[in-house]
Residue frames as qw, qx, qy, qz and C-alpha x, y, z in Angstrom:
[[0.308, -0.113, -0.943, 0.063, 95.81, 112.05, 81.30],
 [0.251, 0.185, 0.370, -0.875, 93.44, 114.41, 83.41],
 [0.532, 0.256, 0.022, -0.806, 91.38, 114.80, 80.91],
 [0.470, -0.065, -0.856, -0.204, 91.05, 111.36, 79.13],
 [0.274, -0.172, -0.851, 0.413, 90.36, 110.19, 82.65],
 [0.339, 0.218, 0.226, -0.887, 87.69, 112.90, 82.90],
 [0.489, 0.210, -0.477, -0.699, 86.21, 112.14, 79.45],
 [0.392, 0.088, -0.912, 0.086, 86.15, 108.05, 80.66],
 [0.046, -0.229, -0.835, 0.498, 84.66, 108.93, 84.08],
 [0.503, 0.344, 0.059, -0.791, 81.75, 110.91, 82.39],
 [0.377, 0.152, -0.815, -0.413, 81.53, 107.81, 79.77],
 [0.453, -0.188, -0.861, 0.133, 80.93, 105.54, 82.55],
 [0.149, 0.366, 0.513, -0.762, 78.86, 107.69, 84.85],
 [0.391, 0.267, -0.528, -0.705, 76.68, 107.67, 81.82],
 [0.537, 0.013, -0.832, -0.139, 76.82, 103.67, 81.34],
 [0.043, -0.475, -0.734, 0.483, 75.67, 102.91, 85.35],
 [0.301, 0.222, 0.491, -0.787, 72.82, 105.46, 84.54],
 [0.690, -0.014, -0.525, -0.498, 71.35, 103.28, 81.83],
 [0.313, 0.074, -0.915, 0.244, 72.37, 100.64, 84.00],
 [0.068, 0.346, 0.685, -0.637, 70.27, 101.48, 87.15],
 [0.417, 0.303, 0.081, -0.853, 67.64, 103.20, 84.93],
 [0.667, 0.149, -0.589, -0.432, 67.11, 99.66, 82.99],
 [0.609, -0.195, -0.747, 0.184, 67.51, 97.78, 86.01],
 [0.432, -0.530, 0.074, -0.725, 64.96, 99.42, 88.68],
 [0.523, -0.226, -0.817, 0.086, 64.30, 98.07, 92.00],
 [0.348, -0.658, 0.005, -0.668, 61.85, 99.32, 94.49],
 [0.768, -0.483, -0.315, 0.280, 63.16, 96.99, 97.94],
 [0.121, 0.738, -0.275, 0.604, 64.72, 99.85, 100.16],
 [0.018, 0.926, -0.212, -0.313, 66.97, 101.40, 101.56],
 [0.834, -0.093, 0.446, 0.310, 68.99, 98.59, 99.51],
 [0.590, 0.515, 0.387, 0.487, 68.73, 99.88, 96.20],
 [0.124, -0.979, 0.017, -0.164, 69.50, 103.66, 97.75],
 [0.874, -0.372, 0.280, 0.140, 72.49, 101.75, 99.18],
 [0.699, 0.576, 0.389, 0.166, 73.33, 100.37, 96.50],
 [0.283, 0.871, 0.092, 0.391, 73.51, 103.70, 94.26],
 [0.297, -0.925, 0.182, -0.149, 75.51, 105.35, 97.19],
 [0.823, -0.292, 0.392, 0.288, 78.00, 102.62, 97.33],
 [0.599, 0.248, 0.494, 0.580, 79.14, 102.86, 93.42],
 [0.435, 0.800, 0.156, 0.383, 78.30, 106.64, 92.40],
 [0.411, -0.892, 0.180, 0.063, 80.56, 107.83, 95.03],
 [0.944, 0.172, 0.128, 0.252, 83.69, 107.38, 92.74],
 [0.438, -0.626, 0.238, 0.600, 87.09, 108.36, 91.86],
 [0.135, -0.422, 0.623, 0.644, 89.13, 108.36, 89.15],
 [0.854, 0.028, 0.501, -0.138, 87.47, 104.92, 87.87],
 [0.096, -0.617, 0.751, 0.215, 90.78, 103.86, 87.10],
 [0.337, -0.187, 0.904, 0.184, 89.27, 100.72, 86.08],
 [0.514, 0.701, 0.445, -0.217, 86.49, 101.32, 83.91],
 [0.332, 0.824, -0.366, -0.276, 88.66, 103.98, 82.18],
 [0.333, -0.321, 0.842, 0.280, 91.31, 100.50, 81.72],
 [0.603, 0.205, 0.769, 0.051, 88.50, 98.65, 80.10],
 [0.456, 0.838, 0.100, -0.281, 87.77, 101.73, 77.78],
 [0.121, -0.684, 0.614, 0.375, 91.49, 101.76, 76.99],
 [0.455, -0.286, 0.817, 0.211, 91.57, 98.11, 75.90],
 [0.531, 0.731, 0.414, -0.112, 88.65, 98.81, 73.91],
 [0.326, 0.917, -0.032, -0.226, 90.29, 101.31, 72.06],
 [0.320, -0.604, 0.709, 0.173, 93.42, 99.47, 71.95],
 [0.484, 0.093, 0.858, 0.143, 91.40, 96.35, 69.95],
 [0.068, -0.243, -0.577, -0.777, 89.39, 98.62, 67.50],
 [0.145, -0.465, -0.873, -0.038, 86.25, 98.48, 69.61],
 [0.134, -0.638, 0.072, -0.755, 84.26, 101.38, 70.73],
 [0.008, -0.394, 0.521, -0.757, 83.41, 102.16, 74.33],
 [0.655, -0.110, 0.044, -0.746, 80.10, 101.30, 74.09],
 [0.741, 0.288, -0.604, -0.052, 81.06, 97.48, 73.22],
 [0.476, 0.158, -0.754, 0.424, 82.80, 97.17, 76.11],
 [0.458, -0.462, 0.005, -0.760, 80.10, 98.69, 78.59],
 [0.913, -0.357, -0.024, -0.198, 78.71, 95.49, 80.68],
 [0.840, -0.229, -0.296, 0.393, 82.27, 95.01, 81.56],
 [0.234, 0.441, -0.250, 0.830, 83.25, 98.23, 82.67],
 [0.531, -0.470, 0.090, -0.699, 80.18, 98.65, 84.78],
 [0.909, -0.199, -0.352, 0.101, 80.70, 94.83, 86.34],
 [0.640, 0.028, -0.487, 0.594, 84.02, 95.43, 87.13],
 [0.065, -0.489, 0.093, -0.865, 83.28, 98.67, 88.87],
 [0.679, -0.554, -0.042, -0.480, 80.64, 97.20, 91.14],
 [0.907, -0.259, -0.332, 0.005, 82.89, 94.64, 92.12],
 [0.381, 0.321, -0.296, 0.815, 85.44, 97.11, 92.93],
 [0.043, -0.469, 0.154, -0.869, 83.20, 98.69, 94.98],
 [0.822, -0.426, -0.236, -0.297, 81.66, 96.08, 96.40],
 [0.732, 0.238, -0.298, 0.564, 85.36, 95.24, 97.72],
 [0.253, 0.135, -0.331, 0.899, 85.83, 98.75, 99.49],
 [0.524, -0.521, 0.072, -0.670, 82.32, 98.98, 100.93],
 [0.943, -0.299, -0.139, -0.029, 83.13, 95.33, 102.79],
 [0.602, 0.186, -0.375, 0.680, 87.01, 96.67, 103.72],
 [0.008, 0.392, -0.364, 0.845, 85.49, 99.56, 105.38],
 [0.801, -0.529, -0.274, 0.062, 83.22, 97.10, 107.89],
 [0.570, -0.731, 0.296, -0.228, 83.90, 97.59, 111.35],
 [0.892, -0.191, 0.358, 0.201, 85.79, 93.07, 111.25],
 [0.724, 0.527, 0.112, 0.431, 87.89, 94.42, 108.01],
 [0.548, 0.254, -0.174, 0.777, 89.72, 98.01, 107.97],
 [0.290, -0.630, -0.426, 0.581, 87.36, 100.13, 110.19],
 [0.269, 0.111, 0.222, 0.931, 86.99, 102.74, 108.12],
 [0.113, -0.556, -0.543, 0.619, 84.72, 105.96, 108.76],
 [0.405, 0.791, -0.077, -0.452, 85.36, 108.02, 105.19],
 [0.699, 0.046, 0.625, 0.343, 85.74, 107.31, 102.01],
 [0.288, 0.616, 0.565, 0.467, 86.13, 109.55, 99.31],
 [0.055, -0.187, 0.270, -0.943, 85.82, 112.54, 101.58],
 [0.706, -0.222, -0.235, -0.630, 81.95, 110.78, 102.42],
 [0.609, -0.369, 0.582, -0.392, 81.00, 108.22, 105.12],
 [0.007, 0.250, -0.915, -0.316, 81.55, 105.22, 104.31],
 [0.610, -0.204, -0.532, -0.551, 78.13, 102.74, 103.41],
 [0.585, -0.295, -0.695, 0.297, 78.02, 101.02, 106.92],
 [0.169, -0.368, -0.473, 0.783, 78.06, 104.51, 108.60],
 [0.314, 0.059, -0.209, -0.924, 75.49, 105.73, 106.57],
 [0.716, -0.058, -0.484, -0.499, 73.38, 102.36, 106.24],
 [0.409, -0.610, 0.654, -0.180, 74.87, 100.04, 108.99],
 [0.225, -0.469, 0.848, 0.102, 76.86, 97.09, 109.30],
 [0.547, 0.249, 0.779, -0.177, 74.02, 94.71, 107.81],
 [0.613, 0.664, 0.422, -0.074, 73.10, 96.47, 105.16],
 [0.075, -0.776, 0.542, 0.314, 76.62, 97.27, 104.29],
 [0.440, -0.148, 0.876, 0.133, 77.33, 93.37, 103.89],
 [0.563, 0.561, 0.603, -0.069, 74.01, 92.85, 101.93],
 [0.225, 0.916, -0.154, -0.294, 75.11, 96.08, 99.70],
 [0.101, -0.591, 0.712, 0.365, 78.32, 94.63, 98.91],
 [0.551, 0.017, 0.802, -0.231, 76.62, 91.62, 97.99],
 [0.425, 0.790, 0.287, -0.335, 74.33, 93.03, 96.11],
 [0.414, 0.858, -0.180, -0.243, 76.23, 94.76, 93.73],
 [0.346, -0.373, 0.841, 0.181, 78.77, 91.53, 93.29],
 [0.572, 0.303, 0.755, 0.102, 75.89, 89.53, 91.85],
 [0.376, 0.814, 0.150, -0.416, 74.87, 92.84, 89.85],
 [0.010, 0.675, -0.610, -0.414, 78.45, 92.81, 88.14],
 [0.220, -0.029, 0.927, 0.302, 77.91, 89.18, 86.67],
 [0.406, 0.616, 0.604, -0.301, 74.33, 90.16, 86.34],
 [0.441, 0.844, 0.053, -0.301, 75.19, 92.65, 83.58],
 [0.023, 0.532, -0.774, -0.344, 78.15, 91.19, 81.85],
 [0.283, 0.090, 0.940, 0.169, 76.18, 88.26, 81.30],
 [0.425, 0.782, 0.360, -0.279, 73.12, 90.53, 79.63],
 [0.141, -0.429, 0.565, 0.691, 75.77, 91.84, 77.09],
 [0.695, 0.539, 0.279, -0.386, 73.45, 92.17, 74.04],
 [0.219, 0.768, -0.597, -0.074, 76.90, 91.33, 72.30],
 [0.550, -0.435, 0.704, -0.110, 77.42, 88.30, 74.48],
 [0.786, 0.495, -0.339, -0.147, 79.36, 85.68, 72.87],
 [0.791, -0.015, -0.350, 0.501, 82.77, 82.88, 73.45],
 [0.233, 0.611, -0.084, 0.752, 84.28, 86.21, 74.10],
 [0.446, -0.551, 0.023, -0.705, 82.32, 86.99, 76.66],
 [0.867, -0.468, -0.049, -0.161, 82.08, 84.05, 78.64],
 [0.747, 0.300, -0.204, 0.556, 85.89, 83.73, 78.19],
 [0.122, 0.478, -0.215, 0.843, 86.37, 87.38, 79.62],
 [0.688, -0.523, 0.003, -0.503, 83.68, 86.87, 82.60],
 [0.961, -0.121, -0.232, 0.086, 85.65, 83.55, 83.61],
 [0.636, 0.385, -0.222, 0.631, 88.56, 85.37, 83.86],
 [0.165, -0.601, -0.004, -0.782, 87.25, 88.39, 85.73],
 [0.765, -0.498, -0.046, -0.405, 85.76, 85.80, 88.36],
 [0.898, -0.051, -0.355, 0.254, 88.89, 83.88, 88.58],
 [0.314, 0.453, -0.222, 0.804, 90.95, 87.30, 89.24],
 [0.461, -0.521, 0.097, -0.712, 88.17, 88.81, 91.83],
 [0.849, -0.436, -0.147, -0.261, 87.72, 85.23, 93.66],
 [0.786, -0.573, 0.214, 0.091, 90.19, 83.34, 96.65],
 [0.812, 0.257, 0.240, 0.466, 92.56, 82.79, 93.83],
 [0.474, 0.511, 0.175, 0.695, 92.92, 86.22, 93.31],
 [0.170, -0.640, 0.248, -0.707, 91.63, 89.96, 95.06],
 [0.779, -0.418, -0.064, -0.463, 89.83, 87.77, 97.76],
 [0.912, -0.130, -0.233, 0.312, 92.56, 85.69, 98.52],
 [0.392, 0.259, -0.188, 0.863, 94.86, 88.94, 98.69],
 [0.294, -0.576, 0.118, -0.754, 92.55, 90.78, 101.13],
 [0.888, -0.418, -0.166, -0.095, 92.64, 87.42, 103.24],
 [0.689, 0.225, -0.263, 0.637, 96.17, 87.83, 103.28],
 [0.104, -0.664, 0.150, -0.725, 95.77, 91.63, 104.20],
 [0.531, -0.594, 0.045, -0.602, 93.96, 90.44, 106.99],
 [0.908, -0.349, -0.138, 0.188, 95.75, 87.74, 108.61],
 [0.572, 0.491, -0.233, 0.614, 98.61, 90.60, 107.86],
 [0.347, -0.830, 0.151, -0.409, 97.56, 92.73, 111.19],
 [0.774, -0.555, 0.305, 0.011, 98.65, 90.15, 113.41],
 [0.863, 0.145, 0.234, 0.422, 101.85, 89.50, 111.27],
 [0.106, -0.958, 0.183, 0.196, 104.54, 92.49, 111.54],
 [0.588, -0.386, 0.673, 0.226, 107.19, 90.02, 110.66],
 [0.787, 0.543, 0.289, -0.037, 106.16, 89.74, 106.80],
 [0.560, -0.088, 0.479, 0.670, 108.76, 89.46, 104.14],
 [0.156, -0.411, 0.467, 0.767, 109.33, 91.47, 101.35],
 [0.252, 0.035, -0.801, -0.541, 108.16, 89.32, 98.87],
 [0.156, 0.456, 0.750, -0.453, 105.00, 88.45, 101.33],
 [0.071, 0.520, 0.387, -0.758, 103.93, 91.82, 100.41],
 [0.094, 0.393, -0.588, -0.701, 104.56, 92.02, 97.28],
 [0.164, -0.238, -0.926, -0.244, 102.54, 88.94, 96.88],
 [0.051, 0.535, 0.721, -0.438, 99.92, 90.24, 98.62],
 [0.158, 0.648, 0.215, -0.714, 99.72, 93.16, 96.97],
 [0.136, 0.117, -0.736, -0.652, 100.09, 91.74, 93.37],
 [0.015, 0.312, 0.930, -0.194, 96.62, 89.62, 94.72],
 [0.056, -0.689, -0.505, 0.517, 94.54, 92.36, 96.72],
 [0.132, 0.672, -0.069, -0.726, 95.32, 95.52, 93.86],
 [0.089, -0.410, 0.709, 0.567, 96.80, 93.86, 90.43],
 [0.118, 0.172, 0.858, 0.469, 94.28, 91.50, 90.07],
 [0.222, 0.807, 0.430, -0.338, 90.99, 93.69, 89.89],
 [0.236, 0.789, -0.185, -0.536, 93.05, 95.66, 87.85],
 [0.043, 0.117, -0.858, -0.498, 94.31, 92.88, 85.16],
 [0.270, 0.495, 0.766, -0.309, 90.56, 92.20, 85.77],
 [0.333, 0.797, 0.282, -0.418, 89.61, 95.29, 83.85],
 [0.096, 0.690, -0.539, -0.473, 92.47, 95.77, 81.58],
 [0.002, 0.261, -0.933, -0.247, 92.87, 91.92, 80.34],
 [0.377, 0.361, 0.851, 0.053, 89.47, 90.56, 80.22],
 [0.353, 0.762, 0.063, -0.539, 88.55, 93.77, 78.41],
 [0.336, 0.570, -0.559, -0.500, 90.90, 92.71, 76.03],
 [0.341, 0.136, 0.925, -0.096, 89.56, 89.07, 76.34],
 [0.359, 0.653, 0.498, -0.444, 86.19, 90.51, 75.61],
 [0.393, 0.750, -0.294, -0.444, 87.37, 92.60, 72.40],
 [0.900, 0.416, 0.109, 0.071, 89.00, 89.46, 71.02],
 [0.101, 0.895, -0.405, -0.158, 92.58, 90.16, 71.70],
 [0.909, 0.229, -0.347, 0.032, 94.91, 87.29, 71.03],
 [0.804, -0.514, -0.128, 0.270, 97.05, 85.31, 73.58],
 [0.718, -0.156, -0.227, 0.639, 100.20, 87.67, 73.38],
 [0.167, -0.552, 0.189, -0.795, 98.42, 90.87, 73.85],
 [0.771, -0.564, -0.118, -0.272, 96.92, 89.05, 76.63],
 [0.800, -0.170, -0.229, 0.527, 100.17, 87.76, 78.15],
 [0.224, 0.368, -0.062, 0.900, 101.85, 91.26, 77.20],
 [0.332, -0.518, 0.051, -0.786, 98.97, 93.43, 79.34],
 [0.783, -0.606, -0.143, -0.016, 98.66, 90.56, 82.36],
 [0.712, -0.322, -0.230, 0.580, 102.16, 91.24, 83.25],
 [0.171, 0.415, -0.071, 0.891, 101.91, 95.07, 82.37],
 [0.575, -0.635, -0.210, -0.471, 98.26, 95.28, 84.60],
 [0.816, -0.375, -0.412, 0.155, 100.17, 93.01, 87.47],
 [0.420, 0.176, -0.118, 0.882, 103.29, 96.03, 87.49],
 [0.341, -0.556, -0.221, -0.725, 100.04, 98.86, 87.58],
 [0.634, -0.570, -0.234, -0.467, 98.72, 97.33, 90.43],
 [0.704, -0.192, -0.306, 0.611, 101.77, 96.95, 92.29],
 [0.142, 0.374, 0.049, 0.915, 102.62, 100.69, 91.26],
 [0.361, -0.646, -0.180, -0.648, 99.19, 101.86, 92.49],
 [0.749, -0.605, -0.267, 0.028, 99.27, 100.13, 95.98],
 [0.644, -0.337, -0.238, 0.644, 102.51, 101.37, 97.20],
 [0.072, -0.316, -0.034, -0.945, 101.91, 105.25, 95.79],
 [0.459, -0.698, -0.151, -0.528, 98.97, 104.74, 98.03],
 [0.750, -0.389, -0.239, 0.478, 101.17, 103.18, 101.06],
 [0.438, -0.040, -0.150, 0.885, 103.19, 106.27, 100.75],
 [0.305, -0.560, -0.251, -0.729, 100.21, 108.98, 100.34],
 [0.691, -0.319, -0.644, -0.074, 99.44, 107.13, 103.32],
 [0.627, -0.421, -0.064, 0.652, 102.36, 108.28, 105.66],
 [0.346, 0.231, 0.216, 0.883, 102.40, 111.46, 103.66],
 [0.081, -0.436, -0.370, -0.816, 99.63, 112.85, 103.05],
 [0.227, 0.003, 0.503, -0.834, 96.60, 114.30, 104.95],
 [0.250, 0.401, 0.871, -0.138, 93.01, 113.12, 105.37],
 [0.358, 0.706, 0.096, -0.604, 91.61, 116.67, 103.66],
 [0.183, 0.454, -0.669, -0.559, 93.80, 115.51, 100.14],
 [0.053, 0.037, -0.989, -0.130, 93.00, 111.69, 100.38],
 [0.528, -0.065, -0.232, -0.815, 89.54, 112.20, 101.46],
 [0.850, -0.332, -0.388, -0.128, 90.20, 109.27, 103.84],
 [0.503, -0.855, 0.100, -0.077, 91.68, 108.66, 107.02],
 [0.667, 0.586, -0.455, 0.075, 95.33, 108.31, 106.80],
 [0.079, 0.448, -0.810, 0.370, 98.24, 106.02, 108.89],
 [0.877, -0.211, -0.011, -0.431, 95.14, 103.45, 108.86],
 [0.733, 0.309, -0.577, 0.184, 98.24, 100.38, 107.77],
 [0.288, 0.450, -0.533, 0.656, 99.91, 101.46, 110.68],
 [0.378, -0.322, 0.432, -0.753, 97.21, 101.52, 113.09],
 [0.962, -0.095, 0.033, -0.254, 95.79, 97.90, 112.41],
 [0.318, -0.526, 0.772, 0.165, 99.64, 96.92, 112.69],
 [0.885, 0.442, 0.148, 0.021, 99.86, 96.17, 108.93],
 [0.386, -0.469, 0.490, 0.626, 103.44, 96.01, 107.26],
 [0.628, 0.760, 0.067, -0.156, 103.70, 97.37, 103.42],
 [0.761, 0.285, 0.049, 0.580, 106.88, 97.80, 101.17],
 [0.012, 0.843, -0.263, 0.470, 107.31, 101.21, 102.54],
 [0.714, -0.652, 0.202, -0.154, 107.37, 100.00, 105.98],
 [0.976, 0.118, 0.161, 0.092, 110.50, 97.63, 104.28],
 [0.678, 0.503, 0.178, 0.506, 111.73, 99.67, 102.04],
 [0.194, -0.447, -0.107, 0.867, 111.32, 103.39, 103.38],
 [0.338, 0.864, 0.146, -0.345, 109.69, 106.03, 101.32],
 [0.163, 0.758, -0.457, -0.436, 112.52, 106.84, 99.00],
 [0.093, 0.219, -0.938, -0.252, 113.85, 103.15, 98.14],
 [0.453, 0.506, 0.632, -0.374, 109.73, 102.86, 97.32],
 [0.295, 0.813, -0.027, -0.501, 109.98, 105.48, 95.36],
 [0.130, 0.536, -0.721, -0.419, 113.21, 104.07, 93.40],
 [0.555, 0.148, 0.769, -0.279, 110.81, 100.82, 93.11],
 [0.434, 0.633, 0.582, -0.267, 108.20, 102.03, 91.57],
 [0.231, 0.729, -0.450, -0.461, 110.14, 103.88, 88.89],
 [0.221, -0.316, 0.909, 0.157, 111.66, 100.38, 88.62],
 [0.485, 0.336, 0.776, -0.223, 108.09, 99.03, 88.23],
 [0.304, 0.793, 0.146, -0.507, 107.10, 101.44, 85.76],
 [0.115, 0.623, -0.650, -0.419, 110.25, 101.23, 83.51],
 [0.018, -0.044, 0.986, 0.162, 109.68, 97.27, 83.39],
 [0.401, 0.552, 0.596, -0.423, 105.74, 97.85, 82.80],
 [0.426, 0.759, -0.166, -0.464, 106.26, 100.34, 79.76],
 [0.236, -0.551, 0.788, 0.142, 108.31, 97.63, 78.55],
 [0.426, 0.317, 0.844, -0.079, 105.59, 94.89, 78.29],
 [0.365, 0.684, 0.606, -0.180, 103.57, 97.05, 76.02],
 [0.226, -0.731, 0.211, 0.608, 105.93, 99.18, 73.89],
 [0.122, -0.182, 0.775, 0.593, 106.22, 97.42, 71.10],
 [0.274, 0.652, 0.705, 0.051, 102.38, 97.77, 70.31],
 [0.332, 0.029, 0.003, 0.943, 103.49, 101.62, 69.82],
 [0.311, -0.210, -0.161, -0.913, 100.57, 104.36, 69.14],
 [0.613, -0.345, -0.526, -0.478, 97.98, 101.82, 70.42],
 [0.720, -0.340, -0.530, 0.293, 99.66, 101.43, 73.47],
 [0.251, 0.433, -0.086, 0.861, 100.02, 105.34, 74.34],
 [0.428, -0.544, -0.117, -0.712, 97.16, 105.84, 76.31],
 [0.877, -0.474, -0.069, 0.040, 98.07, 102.98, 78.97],
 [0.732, 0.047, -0.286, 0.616, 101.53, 104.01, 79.04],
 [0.083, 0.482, -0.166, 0.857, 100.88, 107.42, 79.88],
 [0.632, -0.559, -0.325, -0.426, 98.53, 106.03, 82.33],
 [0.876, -0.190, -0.245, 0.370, 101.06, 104.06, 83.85],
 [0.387, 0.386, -0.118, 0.829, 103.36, 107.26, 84.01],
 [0.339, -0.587, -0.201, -0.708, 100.25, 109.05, 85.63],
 [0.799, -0.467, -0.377, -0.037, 100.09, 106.69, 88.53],
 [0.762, -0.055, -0.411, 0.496, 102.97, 106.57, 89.04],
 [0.240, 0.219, -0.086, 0.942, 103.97, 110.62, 89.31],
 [0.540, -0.708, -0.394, -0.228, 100.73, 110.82, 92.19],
 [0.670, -0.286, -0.236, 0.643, 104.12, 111.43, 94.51],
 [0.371, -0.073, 0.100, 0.920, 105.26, 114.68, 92.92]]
């Protein structure tokens, strides 16, 4: 899974440099901004989803391009406006300052901005662009807006002053604030490729498991790990007196969770066999970040 996830993040580091090399813009330090906000990536766990679903519908990588690079900015427009000073306070990202301590707090906001409208800006240039498309873009915006991540990162944040959350709170919160961005990339990709309503049912309730999975392997990295691995600052939850499912559950009866999550994820998508290999081993991949 390394290496797919290599091969994917060299795809799409690829796609954003047509991207920014067809779409120039000489107003600064925005567009420096910008560029510093989104090439400073990880994995891109969610680009590499939309590549998957491509390959999962017959399509090719290239097909699915103006929604891999959308969703990406709006991911990242997302975690340059969490790490504001009024949000999670953050200082590094990535092992790198974050965009507000490199650009400040104004042209952080405008940055995030920025590269929100960019994401609809190039899904909606799709030289491809069809029902499909506007189908999969509707979807994406319903998942990313108050209904969805944005409503789960309002949640986050009315969570500081709430120590007293339930179980299921979190759970809801975190199906919101992680799952949907990620059924974002996985399910309107397969919107976009033309999949039919019960791969789409089948991969919104496998993406909604994923993005449970991923947020609590990072709640526990969290309390584990160290700022030199994570490459950010860690026991942040804890210090804005947030509650997670660890904080609930403990670390271990997390752990037996997410196994739980996993088993009833590989589930949703099993019976699509071979075509469904590469998101199951993903799903395997996340999960085993613990060990």
């Amino acid at each position: 899974m390394q290496e797919i996830l290599k091969r994917y993040k060299s795809i799409f580091s690829r796609q954003l440099d047509d991207y920014f090399q067809n779409n120039p813009c000489d107003i600064q330090p925005i567009f420096d901004a910008v560029k510093y906000g989104i090439e400073n990536g990880g994995k891109r766990i969610r680009p590499a989803l939309c590549y998957m679903a491509s390959e999962f519908c017959g399509k090719d990588v290239e097909f699915i391009a103006p929604t891999a690079v959308g969703i990406e900015m709006i991911h990242s427009y997302s975690l340059i406006h969490d790490d504001l000073p009024c949000m999670d306070d953050d200082s590094l990202r990535r092992g790198k300052p974050t965009t507000h301590i490199v650009y400040g707090e104004g042209m952080a906001v405008l940055t995030g901005d920025a590269l929100l409208n960019m994401a609809f800006e190039t899904m909606l240039s799709d030289k491809n662009f069809d029902e499909n498309a506007l189908n999969s873009i509707r979807y994406i915006a319903k998942n990313s807006g108050i209904n969805g991540m944005i409503g789960g990162q309002c949640i986050d944040l009315s969570n500081e002053d709430k120590r007293n959350y339930t179980l299921d709170q979190i759970k809801h919160l975190n199906r919101l604030k992680t799952s949907c961005l990620l059924k974002s990339a996985l399910v309107g990709s397969i919107i976009r490729c033309g999949g039919n309503a019960e791969e789409i049912s089948d991969m919104e309730s496998f993406a909604t498991k994923l993005g449970e999975i991923f947020q609590i392997v990072d709640d526990i990295l969290d309390k584990t790990s160290t700022k030199e691995v994570l490459g950010k600052e860690t026991n942040q939850d804890s210090a804005n007196g947030k509650k997670t499912v660890v904080d609930v559950l403990g670390i271990e009866e997390s752990r037996k969770y997410i196994q739980e999550l996993e088993t009833s994820a590989i589930s949703d998508i099993n019976r699509y066999g071979a075509r469904a290999n590469t998101l199951i081993d993903l799903c395997k991949y996340l999960t085993h970040r613990l060990y």
